[in-house]
N, C-alpha and C positions, 0 to 999 in steps of 0.2 A: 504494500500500500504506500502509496509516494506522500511523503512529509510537505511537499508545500502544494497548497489548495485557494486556492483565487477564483471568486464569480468575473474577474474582469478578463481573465488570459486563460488560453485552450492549456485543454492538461496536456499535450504533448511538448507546447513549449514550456512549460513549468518542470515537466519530468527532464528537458532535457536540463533546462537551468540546473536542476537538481544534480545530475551528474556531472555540472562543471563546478561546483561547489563543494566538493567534500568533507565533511564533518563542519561545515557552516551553515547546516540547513533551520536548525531553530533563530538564528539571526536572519537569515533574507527572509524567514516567514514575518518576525517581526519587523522588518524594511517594509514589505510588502503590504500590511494591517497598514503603518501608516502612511504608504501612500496611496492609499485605495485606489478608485476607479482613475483613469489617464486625464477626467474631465473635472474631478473631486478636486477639490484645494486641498493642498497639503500641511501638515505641520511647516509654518513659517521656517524652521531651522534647525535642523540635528546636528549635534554633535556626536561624532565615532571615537570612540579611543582603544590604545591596545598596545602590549610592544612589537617591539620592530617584528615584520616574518609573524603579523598574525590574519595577513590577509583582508585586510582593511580595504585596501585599495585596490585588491585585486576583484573582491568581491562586488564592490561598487562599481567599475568597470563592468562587471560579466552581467550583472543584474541591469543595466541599467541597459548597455548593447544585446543583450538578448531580449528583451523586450521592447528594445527598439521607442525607447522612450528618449523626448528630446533631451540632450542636456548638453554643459560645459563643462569640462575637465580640465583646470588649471594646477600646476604643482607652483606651489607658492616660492618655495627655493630657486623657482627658473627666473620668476618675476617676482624681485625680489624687493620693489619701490611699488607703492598705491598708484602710481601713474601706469608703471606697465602694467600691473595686476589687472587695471581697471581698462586698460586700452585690450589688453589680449580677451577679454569675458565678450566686450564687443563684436572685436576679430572672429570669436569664433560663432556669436551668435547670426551673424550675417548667413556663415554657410549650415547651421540649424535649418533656418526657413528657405524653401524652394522657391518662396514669392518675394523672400526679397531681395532688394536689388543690390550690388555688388558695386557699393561706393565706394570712393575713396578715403585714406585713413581720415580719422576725424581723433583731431588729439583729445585729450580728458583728464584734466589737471586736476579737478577734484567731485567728491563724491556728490555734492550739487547736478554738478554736469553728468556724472554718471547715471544719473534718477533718469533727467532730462533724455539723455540718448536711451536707456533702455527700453526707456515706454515706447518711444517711434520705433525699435528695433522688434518688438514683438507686437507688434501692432498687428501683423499677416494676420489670417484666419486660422492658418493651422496652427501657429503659439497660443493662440489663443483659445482654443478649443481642447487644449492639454496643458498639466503641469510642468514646467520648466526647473529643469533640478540643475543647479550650480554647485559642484563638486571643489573646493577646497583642500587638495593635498598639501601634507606637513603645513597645517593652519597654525603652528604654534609660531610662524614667521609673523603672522600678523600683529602679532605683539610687538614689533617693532616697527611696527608701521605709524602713520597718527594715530591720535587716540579716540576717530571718530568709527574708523574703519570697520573693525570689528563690531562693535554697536549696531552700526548702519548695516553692517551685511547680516547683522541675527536678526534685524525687523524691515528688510528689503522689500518684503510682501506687505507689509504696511506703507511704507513710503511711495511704491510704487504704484500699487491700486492692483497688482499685477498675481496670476496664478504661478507662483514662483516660490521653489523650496532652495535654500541653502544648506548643504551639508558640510558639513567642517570636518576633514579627515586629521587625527594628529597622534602622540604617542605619549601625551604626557594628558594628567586629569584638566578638569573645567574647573576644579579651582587655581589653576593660575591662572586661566584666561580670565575672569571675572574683574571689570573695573573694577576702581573705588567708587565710583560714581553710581555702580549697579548699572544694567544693562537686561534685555532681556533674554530669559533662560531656556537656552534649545531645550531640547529632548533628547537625551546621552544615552549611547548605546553601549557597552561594554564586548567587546572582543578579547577574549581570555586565550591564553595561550594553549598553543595547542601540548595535549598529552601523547605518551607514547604512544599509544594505542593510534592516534588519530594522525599521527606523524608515520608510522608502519604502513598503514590504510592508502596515505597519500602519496608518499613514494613508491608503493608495490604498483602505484597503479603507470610508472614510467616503465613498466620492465621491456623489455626489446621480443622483440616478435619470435626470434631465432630459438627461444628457451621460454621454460614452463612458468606458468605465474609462479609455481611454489618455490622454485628455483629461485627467482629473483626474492621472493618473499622474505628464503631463508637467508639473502645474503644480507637484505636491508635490517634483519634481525640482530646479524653479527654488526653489521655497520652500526645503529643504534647503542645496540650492547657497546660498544668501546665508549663511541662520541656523545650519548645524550647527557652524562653527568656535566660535560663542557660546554655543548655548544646544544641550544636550541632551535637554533636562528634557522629556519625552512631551505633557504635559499642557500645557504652555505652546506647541508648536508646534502641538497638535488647537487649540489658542485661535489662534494666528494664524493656522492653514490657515481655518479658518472664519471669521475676521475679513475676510481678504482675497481670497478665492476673487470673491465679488461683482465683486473692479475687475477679475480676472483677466478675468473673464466679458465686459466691456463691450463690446469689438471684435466679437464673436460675436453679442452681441444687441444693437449697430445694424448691422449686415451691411457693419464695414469689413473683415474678417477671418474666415476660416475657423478650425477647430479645428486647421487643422494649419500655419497660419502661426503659425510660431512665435517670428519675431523680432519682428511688430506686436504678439504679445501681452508678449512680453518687455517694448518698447519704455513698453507702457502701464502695465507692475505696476511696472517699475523704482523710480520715484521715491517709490510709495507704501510699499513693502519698504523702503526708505531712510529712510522716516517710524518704521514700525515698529520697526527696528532701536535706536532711537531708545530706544525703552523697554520694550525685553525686561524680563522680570521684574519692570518696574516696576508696572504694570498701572494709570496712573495717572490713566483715562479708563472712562469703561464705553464698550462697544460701539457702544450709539445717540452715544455724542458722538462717536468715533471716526468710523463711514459719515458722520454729516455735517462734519467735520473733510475727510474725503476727495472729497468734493462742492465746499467753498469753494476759489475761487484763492487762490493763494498758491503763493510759491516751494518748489521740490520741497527736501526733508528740513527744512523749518522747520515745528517744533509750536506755532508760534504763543501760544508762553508757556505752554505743560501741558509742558515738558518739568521735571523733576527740578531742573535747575539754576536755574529762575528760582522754586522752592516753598520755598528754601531761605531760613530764615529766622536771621540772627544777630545777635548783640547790637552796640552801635554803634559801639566800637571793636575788636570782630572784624571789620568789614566792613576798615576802615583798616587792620588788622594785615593783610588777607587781600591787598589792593590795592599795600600796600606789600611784600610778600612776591615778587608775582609780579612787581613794579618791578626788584626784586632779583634776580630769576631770569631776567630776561629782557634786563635792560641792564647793558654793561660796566662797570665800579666806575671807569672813567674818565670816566665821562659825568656821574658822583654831580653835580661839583660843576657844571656846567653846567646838569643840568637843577635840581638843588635850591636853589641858591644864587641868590641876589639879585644880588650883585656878584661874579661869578665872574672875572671879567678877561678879556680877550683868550683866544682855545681856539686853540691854529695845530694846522690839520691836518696832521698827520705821514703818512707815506708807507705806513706800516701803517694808518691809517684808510682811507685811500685804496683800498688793498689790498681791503679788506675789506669795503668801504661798500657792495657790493651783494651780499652773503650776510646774507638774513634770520636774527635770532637765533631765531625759531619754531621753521624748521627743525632746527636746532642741538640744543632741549630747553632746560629748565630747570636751570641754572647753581645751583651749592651758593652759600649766603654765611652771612656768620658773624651770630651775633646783635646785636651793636653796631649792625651798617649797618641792620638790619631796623628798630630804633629810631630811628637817624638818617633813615631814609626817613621813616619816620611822623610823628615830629616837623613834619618841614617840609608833609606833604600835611594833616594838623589844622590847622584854622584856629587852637583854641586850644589851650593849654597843656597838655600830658599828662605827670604826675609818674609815672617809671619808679616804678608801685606794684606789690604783689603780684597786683591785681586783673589788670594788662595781662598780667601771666608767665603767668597760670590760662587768662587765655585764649587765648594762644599753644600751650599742653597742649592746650585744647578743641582747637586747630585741628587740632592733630598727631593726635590722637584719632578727629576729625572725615575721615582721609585727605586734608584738604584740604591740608596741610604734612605733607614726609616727616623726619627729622631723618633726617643724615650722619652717617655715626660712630657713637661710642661716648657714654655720658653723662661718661665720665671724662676727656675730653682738658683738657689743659690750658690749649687756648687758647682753650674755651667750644663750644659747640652750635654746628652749621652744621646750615640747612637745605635744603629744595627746594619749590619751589609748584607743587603736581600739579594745578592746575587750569586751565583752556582759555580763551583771550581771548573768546570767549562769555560764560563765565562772569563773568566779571572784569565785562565792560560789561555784565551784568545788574544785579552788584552795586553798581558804580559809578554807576547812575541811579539 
């Protein structure tokens, strides 16, 4: 039995809308209640919210081109000043209507004139005779726009006289959009993220022609299983399911493995999932460098210098502030004058060394230390001279700034800044060479 039901639209195109929406169907039903018949006035203005990759905009697009209802589709990031914003809704409203005529630009400097040109722009009989939906992507730019804008586009349908909804697409709540002044309050829809289950559902439905739905089922399974703890993000796993399906495939097409052995296929995606993992989100390879990155030997989760950590470029006593940071975070302040010191003297090891001598401090994390010592390390690893100037403090901020140093505490203690080096012995021996 099909989930979305409309006296205004044949069930056939409802059913198909329905399978280009997956796991979004109780939201287009509720799109759908309020914007009734095509001839019905609408809610003056909705607002959609949701995070990123939750189909926001993709939904409003299919809903809105599949039943072939007029509207405008503006991303507000493109036009990113009230002047273009308000000149492009025009633009496109021309080629809406069939009847009208195809003028030349007409500038529009502010939302006065905008009232003014809209009315004569849908004036035709067919705008007229239908709700006109004005789509708003990433509307939280309007916030920087004047202060009348916003306002003015939630009660459009009042100022204009006109059968005209405003949907506001964004990814952040309605309470920050809300003047101080009050303004009036769309109709907020909530877009939740999607679950595993409904993320399984929507990538099995890409699988390739050549192999079984279950097939592909069970590799999106293994793909989830690694990446859902990290990455949610829709668009970023359709990019790795399609990046890596190819190695998934390889046991299959030299006939060491069937489709339903499934720990040889395991066996073989592991270390390259491993790769991947690597730079989620970073995307710091195109695809052809990637398949042949996956071709070359080499040890499984080493990116062979395209990883993030070795792009990083800093200035030349940030690298020694960063080196001596993690010196500090990682070795007892008993050790300072052993390994720093020229003529340290005799060291006797004590029965707490002893104790202790085989628990890596890796393990353990990175130890707070105060800023004196972070200076006394650096000092001695420079070969030359570094006068404690404001130049080294600025860049100690860059680090903090940079998440490569976290600061302890508070800035007011009295007995100065402590910090911590969030960064990985990887890192460190990138930097170090």
């Amino acid at each position: 039995m099909p989930n979305l039901e409309h006296p205004a639209y044949p069930a056939d195109t409802l059913l198909h809308l329905e399978s280009l929406v997956p796991c979004r169907e109780s939201q287009v039903s509720m799109l759908l209640s309020i914007f009734g018949e095509r001839q019905q006035f609408s809610f003056p203005s909705i607002f959609i919210y949701g995070h990123t990759s939750s189909g926001k905009t993709y939904v409003m697009q299919t809903l809105l081109n599949t039943l072939q209802l007029p509207h405008v589709f503006v991303n507000c990031v493109e036009y990113f000043t009230s002047r273009l914003l308000l000149e492009e809704i025009l633009i496109q409203l021309q080629s809406c209507s069939s009847e009208a005529e195809q003028t030349s630009h007409v500038p529009c400097d502010n939302f006065n004139d905008f009232v003014r040109l809209f009315k004569e722009a849908v004036a035709s009989q067919e705008l007229q005779d239908q709700t006109l939906y004005i789509v708003l992507d990433r509307a939280e730019q309007l916030r920087e726009m004047e202060a009348n804008v916003l306002p003015a586009f939630l009660r459009l349908q009042e100022l204009s006289g006109r059968n005209v909804t405003v949907v506001l697409l964004s990814e952040i709540v309605w309470e920050l959009f809300r003047p101080n002044t009050g303004c009036f309050e769309p109709f907020t829809l909530y877009f939740p993220d999607y679950s595993i289950g409904h993320l399984q559902k929507i990538l099995s439905q890409n699988h390739p022609p050549e192999y079984s739905a279950d097939f592909y089922a069970a590799y999106i399974n293994i793909l989830l299983g690694v990446f859902y703890m990290v990455c949610r993000d829709l668009k970023e796993l359709q990019h790795l399911a399609a990046l890596n399906f190819s190695k998934y495939c390889e046991p299959v097409v030299s006939g060491e493995a069937n489709e339903r052995d499934t720990r040889k296929l395991w066996k073989n995606i592991e270390p390259h999932l491993k790769k991947a993992m690597q730079t989620v989100y970073l995307r710091e390879i195109s695809s052809s460098q990637w398949e042949r990155l996956q071709h070359e030997d080499g040890e499984p989760g080493q990116l062979k210098g395209l990883s993030a950590h070795t792009h990083v470029e800093l200035p030349y006593y940030s690298k020694f502030l960063l080196i001596a940071a993690y010196l500090a975070s990682y070795n007892p302040v008993r050790t300072d004058k052993r390994f720093f010191l020229k003529h340290h003297g005799k060291i006797r090891k004590t029965n707490f060394m002893k104790k202790h001598e085989k628990t890596s401090n890796h393990l353990l994390g990175p130890k707070p230390f105060p800023l004196d010592r972070l200076l006394a390390i650096l000092y001695s690893i420079v070969d030359n001279r570094v006068a404690p100037t404001a130049h080294i403090f600025s860049q100690i901020t860059s680090l903090v700034t940079l998440q490569l140093l976290t600061m302890v505490g508070h800035n007011d203690q009295l007995d100065g800044p402590r910090y911590k080096c969030t960064v990985s012995l990887d890192f460190i021996r990138a930097i170090a060479r």
